[in-house]
VEXDREN-2710 file (C-alpha; in Angstrom, 1 decimal):
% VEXDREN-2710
k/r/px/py/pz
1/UNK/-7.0/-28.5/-25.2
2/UNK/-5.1/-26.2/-27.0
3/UNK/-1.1/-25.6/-25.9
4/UNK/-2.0/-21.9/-25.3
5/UNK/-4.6/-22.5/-23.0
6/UNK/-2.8/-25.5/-21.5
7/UNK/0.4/-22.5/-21.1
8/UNK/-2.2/-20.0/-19.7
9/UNK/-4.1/-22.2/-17.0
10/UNK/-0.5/-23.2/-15.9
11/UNK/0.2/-19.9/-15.5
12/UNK/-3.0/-19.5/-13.6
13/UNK/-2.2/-21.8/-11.3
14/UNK/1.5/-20.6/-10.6
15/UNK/0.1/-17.3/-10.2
16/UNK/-3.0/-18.2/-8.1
17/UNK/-0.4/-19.5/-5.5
18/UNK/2.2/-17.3/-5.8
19/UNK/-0.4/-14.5/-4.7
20/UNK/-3.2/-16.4/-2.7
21/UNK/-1.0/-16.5/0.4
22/UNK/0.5/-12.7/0.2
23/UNK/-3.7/-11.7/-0.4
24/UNK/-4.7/-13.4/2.9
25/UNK/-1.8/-11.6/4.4
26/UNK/-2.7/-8.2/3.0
27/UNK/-6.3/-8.6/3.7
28/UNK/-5.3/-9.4/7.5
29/UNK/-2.7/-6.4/7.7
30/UNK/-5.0/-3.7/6.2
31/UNK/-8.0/-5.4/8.3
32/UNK/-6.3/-4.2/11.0
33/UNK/-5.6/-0.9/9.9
34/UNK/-9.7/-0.5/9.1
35/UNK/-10.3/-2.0/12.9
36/UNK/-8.1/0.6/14.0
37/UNK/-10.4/3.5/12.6
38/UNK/-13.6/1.5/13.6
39/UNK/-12.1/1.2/17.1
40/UNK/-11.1/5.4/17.2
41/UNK/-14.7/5.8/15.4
42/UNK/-15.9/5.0/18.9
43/UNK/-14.0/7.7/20.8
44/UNK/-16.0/10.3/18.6
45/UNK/-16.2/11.9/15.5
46/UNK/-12.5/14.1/16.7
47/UNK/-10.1/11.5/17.3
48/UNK/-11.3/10.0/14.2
49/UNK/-10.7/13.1/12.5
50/UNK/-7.6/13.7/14.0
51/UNK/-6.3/10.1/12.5
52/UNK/-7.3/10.8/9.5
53/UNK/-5.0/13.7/9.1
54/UNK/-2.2/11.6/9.8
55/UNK/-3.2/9.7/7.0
56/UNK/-1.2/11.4/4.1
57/UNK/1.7/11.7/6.2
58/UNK/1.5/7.6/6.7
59/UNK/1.2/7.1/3.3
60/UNK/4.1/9.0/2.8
61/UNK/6.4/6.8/4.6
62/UNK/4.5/3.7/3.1
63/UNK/5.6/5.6/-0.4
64/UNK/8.7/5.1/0.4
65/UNK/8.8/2.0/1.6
66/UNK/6.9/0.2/-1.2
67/UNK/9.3/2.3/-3.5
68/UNK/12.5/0.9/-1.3
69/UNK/10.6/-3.2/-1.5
70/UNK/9.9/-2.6/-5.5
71/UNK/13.6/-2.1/-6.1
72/UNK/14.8/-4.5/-3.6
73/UNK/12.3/-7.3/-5.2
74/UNK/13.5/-6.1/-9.1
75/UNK/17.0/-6.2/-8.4
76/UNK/17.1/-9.6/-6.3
77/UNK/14.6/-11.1/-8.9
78/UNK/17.1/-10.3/-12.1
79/UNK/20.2/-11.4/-10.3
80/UNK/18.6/-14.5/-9.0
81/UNK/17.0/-15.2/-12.9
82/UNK/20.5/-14.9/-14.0
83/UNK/21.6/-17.3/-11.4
84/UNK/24.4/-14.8/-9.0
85/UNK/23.1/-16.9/-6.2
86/UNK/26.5/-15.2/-3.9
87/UNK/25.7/-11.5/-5.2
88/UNK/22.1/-11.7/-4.1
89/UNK/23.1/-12.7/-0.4
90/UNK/25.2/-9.0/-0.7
91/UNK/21.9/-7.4/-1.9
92/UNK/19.7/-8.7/0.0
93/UNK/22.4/-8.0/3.3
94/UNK/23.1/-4.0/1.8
95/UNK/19.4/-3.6/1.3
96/UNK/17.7/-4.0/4.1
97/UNK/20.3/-2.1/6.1
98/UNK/20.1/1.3/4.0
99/UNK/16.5/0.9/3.5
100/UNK/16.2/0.7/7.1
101/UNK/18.1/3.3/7.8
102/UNK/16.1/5.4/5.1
103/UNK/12.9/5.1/6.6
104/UNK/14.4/6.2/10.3
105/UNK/15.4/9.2/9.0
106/UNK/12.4/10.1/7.4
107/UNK/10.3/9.4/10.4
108/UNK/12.1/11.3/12.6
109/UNK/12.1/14.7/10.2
110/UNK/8.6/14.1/10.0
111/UNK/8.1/14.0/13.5
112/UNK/10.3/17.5/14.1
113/UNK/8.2/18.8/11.2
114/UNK/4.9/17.9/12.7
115/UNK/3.5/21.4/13.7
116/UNK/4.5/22.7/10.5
117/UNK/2.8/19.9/8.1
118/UNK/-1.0/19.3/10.0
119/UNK/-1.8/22.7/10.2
120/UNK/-1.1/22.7/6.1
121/UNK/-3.7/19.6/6.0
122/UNK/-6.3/21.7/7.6
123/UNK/-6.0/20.4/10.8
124/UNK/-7.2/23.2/13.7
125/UNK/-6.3/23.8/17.2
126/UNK/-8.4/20.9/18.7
127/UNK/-7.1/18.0/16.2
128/UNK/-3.5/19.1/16.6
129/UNK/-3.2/18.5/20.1
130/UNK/-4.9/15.1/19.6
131/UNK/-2.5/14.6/16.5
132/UNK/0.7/15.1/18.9
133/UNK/-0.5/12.1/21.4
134/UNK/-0.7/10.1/18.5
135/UNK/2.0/11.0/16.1
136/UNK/5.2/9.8/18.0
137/UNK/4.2/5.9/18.8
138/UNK/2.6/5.7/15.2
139/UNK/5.5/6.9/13.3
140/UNK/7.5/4.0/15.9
141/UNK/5.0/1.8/14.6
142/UNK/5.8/3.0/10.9
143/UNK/9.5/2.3/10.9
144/UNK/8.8/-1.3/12.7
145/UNK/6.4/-1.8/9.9
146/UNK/8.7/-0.5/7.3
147/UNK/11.5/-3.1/8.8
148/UNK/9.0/-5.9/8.5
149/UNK/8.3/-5.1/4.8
150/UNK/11.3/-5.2/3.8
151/UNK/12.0/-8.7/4.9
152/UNK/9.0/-9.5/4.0
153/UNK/10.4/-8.2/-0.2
154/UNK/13.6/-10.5/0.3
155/UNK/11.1/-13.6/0.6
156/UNK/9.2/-12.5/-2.1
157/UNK/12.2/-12.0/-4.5
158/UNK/13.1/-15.8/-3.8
159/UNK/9.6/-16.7/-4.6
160/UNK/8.6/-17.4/-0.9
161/UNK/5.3/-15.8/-0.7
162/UNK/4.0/-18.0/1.8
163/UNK/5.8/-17.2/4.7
164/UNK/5.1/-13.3/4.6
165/UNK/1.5/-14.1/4.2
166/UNK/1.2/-16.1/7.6
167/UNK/3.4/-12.9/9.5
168/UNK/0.8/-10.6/8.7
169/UNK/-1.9/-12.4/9.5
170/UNK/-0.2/-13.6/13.1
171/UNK/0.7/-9.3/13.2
172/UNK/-3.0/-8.5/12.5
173/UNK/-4.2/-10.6/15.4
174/UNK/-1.7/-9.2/17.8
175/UNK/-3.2/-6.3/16.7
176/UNK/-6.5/-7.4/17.0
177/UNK/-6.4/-8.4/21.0
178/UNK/-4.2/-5.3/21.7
179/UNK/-6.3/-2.6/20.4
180/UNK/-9.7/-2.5/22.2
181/UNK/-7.2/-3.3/25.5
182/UNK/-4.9/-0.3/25.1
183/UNK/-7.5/2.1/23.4
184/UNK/-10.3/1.7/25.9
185/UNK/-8.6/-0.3/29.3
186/UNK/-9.5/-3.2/30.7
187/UNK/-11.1/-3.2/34.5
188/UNK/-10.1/0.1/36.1
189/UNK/-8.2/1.2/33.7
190/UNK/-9.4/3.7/31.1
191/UNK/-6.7/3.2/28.8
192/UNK/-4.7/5.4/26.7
193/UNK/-7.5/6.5/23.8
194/UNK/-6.3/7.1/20.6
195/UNK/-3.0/6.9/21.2
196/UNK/-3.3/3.5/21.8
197/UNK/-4.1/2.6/18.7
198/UNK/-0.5/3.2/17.8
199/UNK/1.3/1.2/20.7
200/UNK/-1.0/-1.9/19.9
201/UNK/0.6/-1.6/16.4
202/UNK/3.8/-1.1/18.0
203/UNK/4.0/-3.8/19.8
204/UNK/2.0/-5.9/16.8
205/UNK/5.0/-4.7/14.1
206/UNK/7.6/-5.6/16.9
207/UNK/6.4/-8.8/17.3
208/UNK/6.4/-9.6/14.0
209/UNK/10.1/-8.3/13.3
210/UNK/11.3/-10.7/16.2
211/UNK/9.7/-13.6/14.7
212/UNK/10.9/-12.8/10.7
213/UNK/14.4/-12.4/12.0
214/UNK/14.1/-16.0/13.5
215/UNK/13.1/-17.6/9.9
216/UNK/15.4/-15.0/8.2
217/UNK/18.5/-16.6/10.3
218/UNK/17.5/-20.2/9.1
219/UNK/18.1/-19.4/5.2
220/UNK/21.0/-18.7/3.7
221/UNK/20.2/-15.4/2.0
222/UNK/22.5/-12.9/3.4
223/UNK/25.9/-12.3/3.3
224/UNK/28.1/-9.6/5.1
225/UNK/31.0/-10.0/3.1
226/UNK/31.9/-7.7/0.0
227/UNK/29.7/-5.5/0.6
228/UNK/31.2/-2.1/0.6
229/UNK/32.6/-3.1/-3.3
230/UNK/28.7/-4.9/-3.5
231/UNK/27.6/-1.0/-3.1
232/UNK/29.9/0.0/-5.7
233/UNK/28.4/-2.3/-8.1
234/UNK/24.6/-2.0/-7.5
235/UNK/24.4/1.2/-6.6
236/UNK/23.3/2.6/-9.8
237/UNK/21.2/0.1/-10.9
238/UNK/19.2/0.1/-7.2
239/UNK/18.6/3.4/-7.4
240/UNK/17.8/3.7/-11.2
241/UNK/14.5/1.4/-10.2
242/UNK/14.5/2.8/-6.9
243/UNK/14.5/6.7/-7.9
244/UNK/11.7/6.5/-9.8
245/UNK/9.6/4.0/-8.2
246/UNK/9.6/6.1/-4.7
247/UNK/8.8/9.4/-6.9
248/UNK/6.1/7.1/-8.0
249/UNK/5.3/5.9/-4.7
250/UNK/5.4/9.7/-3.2
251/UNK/3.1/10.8/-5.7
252/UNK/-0.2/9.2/-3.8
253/UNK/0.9/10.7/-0.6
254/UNK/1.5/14.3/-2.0
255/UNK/-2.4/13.5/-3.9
256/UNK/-3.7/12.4/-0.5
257/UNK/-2.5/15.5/1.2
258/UNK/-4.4/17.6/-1.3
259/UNK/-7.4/15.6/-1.2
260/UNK/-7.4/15.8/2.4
261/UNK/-7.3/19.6/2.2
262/UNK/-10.1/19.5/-0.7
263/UNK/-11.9/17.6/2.0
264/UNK/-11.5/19.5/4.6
265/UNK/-13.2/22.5/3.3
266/UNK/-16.5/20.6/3.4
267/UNK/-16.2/20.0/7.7
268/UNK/-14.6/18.0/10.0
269/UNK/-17.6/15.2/9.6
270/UNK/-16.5/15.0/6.0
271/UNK/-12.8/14.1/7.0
272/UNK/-13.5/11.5/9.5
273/UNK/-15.8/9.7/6.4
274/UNK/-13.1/10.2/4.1
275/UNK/-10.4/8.7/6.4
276/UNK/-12.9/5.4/7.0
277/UNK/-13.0/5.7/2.8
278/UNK/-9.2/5.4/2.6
279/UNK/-9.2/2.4/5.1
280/UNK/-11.7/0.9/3.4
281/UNK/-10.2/0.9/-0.3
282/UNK/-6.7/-0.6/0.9
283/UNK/-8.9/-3.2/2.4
284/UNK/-11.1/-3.9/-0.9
285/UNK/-7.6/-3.6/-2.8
286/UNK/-5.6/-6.5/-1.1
287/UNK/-5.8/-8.8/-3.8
288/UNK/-4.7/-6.2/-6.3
289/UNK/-1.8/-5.5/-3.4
290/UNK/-0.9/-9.1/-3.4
291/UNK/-0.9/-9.1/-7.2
292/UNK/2.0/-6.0/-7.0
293/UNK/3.9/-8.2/-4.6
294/UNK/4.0/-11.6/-6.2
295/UNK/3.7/-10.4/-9.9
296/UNK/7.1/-8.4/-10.0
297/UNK/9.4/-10.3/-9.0
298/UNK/8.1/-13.1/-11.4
299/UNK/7.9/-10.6/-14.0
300/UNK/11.5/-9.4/-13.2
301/UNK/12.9/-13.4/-13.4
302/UNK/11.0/-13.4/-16.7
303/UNK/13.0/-10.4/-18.1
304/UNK/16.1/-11.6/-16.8
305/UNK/15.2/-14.8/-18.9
306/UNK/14.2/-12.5/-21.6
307/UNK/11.3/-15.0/-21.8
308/UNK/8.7/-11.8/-23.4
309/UNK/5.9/-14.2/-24.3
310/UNK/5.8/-15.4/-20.4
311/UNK/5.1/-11.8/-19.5
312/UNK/2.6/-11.1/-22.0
313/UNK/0.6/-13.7/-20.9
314/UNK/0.7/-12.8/-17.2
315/UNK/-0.2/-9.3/-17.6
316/UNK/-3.1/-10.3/-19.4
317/UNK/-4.3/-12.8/-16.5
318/UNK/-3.3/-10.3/-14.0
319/UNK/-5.8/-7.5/-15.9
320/UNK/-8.9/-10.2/-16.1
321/UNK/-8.1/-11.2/-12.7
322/UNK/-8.5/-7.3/-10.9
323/UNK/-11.1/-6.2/-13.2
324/UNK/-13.8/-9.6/-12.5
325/UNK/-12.9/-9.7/-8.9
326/UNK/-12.9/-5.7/-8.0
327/UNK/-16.3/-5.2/-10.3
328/UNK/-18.2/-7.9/-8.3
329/UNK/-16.7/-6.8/-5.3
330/UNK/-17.4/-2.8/-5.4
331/UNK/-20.7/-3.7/-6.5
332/UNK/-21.6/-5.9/-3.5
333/UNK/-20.4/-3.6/-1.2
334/UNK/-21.8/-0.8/-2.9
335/UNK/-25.1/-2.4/-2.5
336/UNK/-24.3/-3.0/1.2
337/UNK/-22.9/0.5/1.7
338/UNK/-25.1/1.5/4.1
339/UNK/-25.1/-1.3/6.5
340/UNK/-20.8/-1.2/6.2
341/UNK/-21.3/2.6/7.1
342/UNK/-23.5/2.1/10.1
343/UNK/-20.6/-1.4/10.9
344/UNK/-18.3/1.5/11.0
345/UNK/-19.3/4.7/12.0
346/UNK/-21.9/5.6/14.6
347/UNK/-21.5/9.1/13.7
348/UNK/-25.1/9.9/11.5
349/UNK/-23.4/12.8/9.3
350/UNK/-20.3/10.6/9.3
351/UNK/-21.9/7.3/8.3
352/UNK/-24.3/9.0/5.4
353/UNK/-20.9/10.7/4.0
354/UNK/-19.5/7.4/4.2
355/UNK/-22.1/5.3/2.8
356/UNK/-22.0/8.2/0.1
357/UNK/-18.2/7.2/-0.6
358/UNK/-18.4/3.4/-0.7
359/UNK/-21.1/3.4/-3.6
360/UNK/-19.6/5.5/-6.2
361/UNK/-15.8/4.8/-5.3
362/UNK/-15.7/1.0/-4.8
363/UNK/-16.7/0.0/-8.4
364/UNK/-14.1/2.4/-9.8
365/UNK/-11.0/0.3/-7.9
366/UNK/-11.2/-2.2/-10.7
367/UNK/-9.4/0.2/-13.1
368/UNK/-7.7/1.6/-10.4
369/UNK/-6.0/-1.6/-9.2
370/UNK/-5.4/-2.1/-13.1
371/UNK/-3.1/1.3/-13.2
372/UNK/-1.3/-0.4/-9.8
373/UNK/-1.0/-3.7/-11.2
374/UNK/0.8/-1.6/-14.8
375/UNK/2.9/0.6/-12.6
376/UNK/4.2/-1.9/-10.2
377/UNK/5.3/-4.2/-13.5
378/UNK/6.7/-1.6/-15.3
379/UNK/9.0/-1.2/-12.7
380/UNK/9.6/-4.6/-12.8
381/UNK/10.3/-4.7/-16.4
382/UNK/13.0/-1.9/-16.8
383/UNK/10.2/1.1/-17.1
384/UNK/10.4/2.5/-14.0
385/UNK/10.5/6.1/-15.5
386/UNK/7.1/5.0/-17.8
387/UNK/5.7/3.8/-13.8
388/UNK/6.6/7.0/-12.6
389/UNK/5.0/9.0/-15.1
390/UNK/2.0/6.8/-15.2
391/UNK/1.8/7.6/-11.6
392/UNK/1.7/11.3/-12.0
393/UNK/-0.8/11.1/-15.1
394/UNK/-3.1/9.1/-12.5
395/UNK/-2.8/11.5/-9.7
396/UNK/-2.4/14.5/-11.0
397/UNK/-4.4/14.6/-14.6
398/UNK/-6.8/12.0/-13.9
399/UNK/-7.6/12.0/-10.0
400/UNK/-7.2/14.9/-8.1
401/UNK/-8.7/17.2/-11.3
402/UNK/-11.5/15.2/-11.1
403/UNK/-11.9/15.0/-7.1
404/UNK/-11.4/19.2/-7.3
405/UNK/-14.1/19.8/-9.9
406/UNK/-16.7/17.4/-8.5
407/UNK/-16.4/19.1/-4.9
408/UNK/-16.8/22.7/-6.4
409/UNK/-20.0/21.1/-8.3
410/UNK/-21.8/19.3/-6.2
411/UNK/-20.0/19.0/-2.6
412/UNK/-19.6/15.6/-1.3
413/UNK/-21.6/14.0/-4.1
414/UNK/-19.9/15.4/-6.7
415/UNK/-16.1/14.8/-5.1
416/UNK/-17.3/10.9/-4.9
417/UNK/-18.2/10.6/-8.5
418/UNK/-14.9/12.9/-9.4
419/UNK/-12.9/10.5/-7.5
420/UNK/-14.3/8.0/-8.8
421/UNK/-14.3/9.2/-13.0
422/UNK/-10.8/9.7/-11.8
423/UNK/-10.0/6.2/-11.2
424/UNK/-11.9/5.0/-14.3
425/UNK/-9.8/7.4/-16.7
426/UNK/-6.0/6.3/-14.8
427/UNK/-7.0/2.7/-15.2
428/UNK/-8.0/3.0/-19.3
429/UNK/-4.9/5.4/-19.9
430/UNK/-2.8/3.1/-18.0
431/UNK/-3.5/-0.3/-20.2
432/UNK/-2.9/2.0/-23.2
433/UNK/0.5/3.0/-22.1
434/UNK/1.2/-0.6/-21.6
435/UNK/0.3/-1.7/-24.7
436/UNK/2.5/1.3/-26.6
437/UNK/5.8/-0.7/-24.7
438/UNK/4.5/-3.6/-25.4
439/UNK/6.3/-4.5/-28.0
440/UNK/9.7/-4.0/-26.5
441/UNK/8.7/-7.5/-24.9
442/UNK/9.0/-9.3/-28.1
END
């Protein structure tokens, strides 16, 4: 066998179990997510509705947050591949604290803000009181999350993907039990509806912050000592990765909350679909999700090695890897799109909207997780404003162009095959910009 392809099936395998455990992890966490909306789907087509509003606003803080883990997994993964073994205990201890404290702040404007932003989404009378119920706990629930995520970016930069994987599978099932319990009761109580979607994540998130802080206090990654001069020094260079990935990050929240207004012009039946549509792709995308958790911080020890030819080679597995497994995937589920509707949705206008979605946009997330997999290791690789502008070129040139046009054509047909040309055109461009920098490996 040739050295190159001895090199690249090494590479396979490294990478196979670098990402295999964080895939079963994310599959489990947005599972959850989806069984949320299936559970609220059964309340009626309103609550569902009303979730689904909240969506953008989510995504949002998620934004932020994945913006916040990139630059915490960049930076850790460069000063470990240089081998400051005492300066990364600093990081990692400064961190998680101001990234913490980030996300609190930002959940709680968001929640003072909250009559002010859903009535911008579209959202009437009827979903807005429904929306207030469920806004509080879930943005709780976000912040617990966001706490979880970041611990979960301090394993990741040391290479330990293992661990995260099995917390969000053990959060999922929390999750799991708690849902059906505190959304519809159990014996002669009715439970709390669709607020209690939100306190079963709650508790879920919480759990899994108790028991992370417990494996987190057995490894000697942290260090409280230094730090204010730590700040000093890192400063800069955080938020010069961390800047532009959370511009990049908030770019798919701002696109969501247009999309969701697009969306809404077509009825509230067309929002509730479109909001089981969004649960669905985060689902269908968890191994591309791994892939942007285990990838960059390999990348980033790479390019702190200034080992170029390593990286060329994983970018091009990475990009055979998402576009085989999402092509066979989108077109099994489109084939199966309206037995995954009716699974769903018992909502007839709902689930034929739905079923609508899931065969025209599932195919296209192979060259959408391909612009993901680019943006997320371009960050990684001292892009991050290339990322962020590939980001924008997605959203806002490709995607949401695209998603407009098709609406005004051809209603809900035509805003499925928009959304989707949109993904196939971000995902082509994206591989070409990678290319252009390409040789800034060498």
């Amino acid at each position: 066998m040739p050295v190159s392809d001895t090199v690249s099936e090494s590479l396979g395998r490294r990478l196979w179990r670098q990402t295999w455990p964080m895939a079963i992890g994310v599959m489990a966490l947005l599972g959850f997510q989806l069984v949320d909306s299936a559970f609220i789907a059964r309340l009626g087509t309103a609550p569902l509705a009303a979730q689904s509003f909240t969506f953008p606003l989510s995504f949002l803080i998620i934004g932020v947050q994945v913006g916040l883990g990139i630059a915490i997994a960049a930076q850790l993964s460069r000063v470990l591949g240089a081998g400051e073994q005492q300066r990364a205990r600093r990081l990692g201890s400064l961190v998680l604290v101001v990234a913490g404290c980030v996300i609190a702040l930002l959940a709680l404007l968001l929640w003072a803000l909250q009559d002010q932003l859903f009535p911008l989404l579209g959202a009437e009378a009827d979903s807005l009181s429904l929306i207030r119920s469920y806004w509080g706990p879930q943005l709780l629930a976000a912040w617990l999350g966001a706490l979880v995520y970041f611990g979960y970016s301090l394993f990741r930069a040391h290479g330990d993907t293992r661990l995260p994987g099995k917390l969000m599978v053990v959060t999922s099932l929390i999750n799991l039990v708690l849902d059906p319990l505190l959304i519809f009761g159990v014996g002669g109580w009715d439970g709390l509806g669709l607020p209690g979607a939100a306190w079963a994540t709650v508790l879920a998130f919480g759990g899994g912050l108790l028991l992370l802080t417990r494996r987190l206090a057995c490894r000697d990654w942290l260090s409280w000592q230094g730090l204010f001069a730590e700040t000093r020094r890192s400063a800069p260079g955080f938020v010069g990765i961390a800047a532009p990935a959370m511009v990049s990050q908030l770019m798919p929240p701002l696109a969501a909350m247009l999309s969701t207004r697009i969306v809404a012009t077509l009825g509230e039946a067309s929002v509730a679909a479109w909001g089981l549509a969004s649960r669905l792709e985060t689902v269908s995308l968890m191994l591309v999700l791994a892939l942007t958790m285990s990838l960059p911080p390999w990348l980033g020890r790479c390019h702190g090695a200034g080992d170029g030819e390593t990286i060329r080679r994983l970018m091009r597995l990475a990009a055979r890897v998402i576009i085989g497994w999402q092509l066979v995937l989108g077109l099994l589920l489109a084939l199966a799109a309206p037995w995954v509707a009716l699974l769903l949705s018992g909502n007839p206008e709902v689930r034929d909207d739905l079923a609508m979605l899931i065969r025209f946009l599932l195919p296209s997330y192979a060259f959408l997780g391909l612009c993901m997999v680019v943006v997320s290791a371009g960050n990684a690789l001292g892009w991050p404003l290339g990322a962020m502008l590939m980001s924008g070129i997605r959203l806002f040139v490709c995607y949401l162009p695209c998603l407009w046009l098709g609406s005004q054509l051809g209603g809900m047909v035509g805003l499925a095959v928009g959304a989707a040309m949109g993904n196939v055109l971000a995902g082509m461009l994206a591989w070409w910009l990678y290319r252009q920098r390409r040789p800034s490996l060498a």
